[in-house]
C-alpha positions as CSV (number, residue, x, y, z in Angstrom):
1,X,31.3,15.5,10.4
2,X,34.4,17.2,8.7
3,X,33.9,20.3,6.3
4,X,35.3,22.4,4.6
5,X,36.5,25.8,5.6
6,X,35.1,28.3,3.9
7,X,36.8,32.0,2.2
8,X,33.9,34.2,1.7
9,X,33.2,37.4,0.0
10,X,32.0,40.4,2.6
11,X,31.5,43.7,0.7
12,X,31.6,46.0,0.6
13,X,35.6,46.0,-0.6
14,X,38.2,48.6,-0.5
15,X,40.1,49.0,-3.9
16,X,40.6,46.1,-5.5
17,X,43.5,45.3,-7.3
18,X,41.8,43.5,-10.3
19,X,44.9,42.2,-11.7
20,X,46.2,40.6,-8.2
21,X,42.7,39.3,-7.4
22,X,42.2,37.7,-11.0
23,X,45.3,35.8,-10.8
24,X,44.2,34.2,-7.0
25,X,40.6,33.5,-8.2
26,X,41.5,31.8,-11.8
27,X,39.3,34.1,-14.1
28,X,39.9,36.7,-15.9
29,X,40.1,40.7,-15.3
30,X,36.5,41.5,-16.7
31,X,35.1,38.5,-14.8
32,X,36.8,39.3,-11.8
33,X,35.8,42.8,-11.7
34,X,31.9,41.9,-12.0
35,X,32.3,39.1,-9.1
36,X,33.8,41.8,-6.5
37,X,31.0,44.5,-7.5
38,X,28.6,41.9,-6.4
39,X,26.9,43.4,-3.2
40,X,26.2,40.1,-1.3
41,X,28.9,37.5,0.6
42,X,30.0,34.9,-2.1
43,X,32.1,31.9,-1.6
44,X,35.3,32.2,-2.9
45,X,37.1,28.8,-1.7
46,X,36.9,25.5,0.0
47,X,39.7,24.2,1.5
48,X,41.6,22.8,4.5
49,X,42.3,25.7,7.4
50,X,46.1,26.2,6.8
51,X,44.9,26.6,2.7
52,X,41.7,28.9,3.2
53,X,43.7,30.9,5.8
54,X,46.9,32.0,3.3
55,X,44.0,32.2,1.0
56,X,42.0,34.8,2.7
57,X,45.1,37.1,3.2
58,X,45.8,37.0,-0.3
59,X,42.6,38.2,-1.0
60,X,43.0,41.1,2.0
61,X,46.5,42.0,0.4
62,X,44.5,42.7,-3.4
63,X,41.5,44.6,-1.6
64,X,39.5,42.0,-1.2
65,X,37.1,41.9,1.8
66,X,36.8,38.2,3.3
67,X,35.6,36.3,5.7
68,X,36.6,32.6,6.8
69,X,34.7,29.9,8.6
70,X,33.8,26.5,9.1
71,X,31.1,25.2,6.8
72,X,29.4,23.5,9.5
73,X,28.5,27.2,10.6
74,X,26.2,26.9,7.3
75,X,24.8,23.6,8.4
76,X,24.0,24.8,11.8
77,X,22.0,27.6,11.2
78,X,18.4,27.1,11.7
79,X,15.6,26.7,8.9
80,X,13.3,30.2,8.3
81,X,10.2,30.2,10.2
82,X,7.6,32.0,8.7
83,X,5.8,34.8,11.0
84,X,2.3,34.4,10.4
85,X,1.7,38.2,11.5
86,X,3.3,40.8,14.0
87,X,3.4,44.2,15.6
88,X,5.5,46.9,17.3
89,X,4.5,47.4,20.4
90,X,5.9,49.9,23.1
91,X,8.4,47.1,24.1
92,X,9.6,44.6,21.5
93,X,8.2,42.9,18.4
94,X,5.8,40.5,19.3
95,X,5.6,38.0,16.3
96,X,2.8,35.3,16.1
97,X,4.1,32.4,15.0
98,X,1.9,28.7,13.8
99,X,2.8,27.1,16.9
100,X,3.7,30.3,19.4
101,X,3.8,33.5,19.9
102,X,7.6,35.5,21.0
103,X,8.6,39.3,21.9
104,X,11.6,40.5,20.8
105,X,12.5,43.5,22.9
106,X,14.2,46.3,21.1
107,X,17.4,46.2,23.3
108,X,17.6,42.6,21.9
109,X,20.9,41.4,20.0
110,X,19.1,40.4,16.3
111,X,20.5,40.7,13.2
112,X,18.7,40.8,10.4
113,X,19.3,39.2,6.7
114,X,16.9,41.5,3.9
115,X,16.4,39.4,0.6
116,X,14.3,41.5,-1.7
117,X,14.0,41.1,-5.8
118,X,14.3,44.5,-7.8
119,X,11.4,45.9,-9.1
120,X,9.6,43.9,-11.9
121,X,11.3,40.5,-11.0
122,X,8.4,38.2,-12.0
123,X,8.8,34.1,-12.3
124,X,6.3,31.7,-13.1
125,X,5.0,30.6,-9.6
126,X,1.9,30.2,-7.7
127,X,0.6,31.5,-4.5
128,X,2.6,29.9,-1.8
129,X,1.4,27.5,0.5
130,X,2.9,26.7,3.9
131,X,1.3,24.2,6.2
132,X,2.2,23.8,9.9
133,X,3.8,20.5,9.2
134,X,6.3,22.0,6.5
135,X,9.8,22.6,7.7
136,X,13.2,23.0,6.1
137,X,13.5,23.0,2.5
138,X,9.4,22.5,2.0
139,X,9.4,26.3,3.3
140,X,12.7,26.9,1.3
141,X,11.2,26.0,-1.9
142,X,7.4,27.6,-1.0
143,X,9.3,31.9,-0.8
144,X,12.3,30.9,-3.2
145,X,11.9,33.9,-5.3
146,X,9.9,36.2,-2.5
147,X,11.3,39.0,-0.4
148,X,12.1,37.8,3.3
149,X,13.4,39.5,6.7
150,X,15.2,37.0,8.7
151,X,16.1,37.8,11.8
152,X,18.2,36.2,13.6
153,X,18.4,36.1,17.7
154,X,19.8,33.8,20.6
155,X,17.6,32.4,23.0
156,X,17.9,29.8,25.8
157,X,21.2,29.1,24.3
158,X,20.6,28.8,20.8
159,X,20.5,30.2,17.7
160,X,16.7,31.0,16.5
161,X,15.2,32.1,13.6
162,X,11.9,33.7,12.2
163,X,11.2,35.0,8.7
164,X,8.7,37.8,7.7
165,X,7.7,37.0,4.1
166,X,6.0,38.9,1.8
167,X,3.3,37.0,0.5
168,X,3.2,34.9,3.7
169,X,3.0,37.2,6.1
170,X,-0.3,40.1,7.6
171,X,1.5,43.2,7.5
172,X,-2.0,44.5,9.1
173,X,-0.2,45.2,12.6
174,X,1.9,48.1,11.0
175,X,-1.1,50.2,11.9
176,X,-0.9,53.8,10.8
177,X,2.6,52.6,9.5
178,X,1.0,50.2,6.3
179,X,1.4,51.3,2.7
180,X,0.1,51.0,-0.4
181,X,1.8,47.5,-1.4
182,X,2.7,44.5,0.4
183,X,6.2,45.2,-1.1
184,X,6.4,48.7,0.5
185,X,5.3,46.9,3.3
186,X,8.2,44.4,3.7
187,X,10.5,47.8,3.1
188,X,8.9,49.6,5.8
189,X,8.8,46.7,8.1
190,X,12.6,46.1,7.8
191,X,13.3,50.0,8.3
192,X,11.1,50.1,11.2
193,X,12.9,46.8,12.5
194,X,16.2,49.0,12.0
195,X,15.1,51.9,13.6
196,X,13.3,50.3,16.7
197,X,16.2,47.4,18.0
198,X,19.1,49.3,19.5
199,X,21.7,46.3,18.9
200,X,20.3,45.4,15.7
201,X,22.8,44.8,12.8
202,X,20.7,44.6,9.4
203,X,22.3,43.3,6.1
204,X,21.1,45.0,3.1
205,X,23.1,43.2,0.7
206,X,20.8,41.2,-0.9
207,X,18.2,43.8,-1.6
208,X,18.0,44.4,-5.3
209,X,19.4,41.1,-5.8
210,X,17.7,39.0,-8.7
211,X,17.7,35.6,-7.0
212,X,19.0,33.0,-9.8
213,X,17.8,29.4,-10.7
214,X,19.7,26.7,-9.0
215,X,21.4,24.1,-10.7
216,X,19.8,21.4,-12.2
217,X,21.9,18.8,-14.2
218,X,21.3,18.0,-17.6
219,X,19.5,22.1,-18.1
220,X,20.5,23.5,-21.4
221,X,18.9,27.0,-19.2
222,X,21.9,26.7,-17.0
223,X,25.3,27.1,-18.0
224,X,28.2,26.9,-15.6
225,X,30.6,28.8,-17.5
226,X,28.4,31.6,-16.9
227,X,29.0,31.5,-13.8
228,X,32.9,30.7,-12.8
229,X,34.3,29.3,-9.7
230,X,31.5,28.5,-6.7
231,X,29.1,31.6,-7.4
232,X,25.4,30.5,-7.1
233,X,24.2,27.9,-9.8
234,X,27.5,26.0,-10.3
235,X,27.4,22.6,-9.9
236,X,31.1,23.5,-8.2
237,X,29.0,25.0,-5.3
238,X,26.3,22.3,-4.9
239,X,28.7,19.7,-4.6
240,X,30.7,21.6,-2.0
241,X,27.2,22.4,0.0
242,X,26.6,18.5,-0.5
243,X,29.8,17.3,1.0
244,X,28.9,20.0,4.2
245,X,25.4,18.3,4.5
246,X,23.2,16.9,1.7
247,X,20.7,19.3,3.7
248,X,22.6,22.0,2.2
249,X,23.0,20.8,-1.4
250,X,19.9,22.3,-2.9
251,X,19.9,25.5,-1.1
252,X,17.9,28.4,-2.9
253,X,20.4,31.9,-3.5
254,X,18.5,33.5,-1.0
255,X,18.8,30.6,1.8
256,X,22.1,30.7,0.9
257,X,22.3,34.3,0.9
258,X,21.1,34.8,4.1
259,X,22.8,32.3,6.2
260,X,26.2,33.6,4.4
261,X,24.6,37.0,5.7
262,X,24.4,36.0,9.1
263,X,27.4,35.0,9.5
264,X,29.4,37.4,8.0
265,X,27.4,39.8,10.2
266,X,27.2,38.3,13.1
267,X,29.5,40.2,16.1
268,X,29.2,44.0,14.3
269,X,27.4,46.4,15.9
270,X,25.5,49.3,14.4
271,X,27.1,52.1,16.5
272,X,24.1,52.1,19.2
């Protein structure tokens, strides 16, 4: 399968030389400006290695913090599985999932991917439903505009995933710890994850983020222009993500968000 390889955003940035950056990315000074004070990993380009890597240092040289990888890295990641409910125990987080239960022990390498909507972000939905035969996008689509903790571990040799989910998840095992709100819950759940996991490296970047619609062709609601280059709606992105995986074409921002999370992430350490 050959992808592309991909120049991402990773703020935060140093200063950024607006004129410099403006001229690599095509737009213009007031666009470029709002895409770089953006707080979560954003693709930039797509391109062959020898491209994206004269790319990327273009983008160092103006301020610009990037990462570069190969898309496949995208495609590879696992789907989120929700955690039906969990606690901290004197050891680890033990996390009950449909099928199984797991402990994560706090000297554990995790990182964790936060995706929380600010306060007041409502959308027309309905109470989520996840069944034990969903997978993949069905659980995509089910928390598209909920707040998530993925976290992210290896195990047996591979990558794994599970997801706490706000409206999915029984926060009741935070004991003395629970607050008044499911959303103060999540907040509390990902601090006390942060606090408990020595090695634990958690991205924050999506937090506040309002998640935007995807792209749907032929929708007068969404406009490209808005949105220049591959930032999240474009039909510029999707087809990229399509010609990675059509698994990846439809991907929500915050499934996008966190797996561009992970892997800018991935390999930092938080100073434990």
């Amino acid at each position: 399968m050959k992808s592309p390889i991909l120049v991402v955003t990773n703020p935060p940035h140093d200063e950024v030389d607006l004129d410099a950056a403006s001229t690599l990315i095509g737009l213009d000074v007031f666009q470029t400006r709002l895409k770089f004070i953006f707080s979560a990993p954003e693709v930039l380009t797509a391109s062959d290695r020898a491209s994206a890597e004269g790319v990327a240092e273009s983008f160092r040289s103006a301020g610009v913090s990037v990462a570069t990888f190969d898309g496949l890295e995208l495609w590879a990641i696992p789907w989120p599985e929700p955690v039906s409910s969990f606690e901290f125990t004197g050891t680890g987080l033990v996390a009950r999932l449909p099928d199984r239960e797991l402990e994560l022990t706090y000297d554990s390498n995790v990182v964790g991917v936060y995706c929380k909507p600010p306060a007041g972000f409502r959308t027309k939905s309905t109470q989520p439903t996840v069944s034990p035969d969903d997978d993949g996008m069905d659980i995509v689509n089910a928390i598209e505009w909920m707040a998530n903790l993925d976290l992210y571990f290896v195990r047996d040799g591979s990558l794994q995933r599970i997801s706490i989910i706000e409206d999915l998840t029984d926060f009741s095992g935070l004991g003395p710890m629970r607050r008044r709100t499911v959303a103060e819950d999540m907040e509390e759940t990902a601090a006390g994850c942060n606090r408990r996991f020595s090695k634990m490296v958690l991205d924050t970047r999506l937090e506040n983020v309002r998640p935007r619609r995807r792209f749907v062709g032929g929708d007068a609601a969404v406009n490209p222009e808005l949105r220049e280059r591959y930032s999240f709606g474009t039909l510029l992105l999707k087809g990229m993500l399509a010609s990675i995986s059509p698994e990846l074409a439809d991907l929500t921002q915050y499934e996008l968000g966190s797996r561009l999370g992970y892997v800018t992430s991935r390999g930092q350490t938080n100073g434990a």
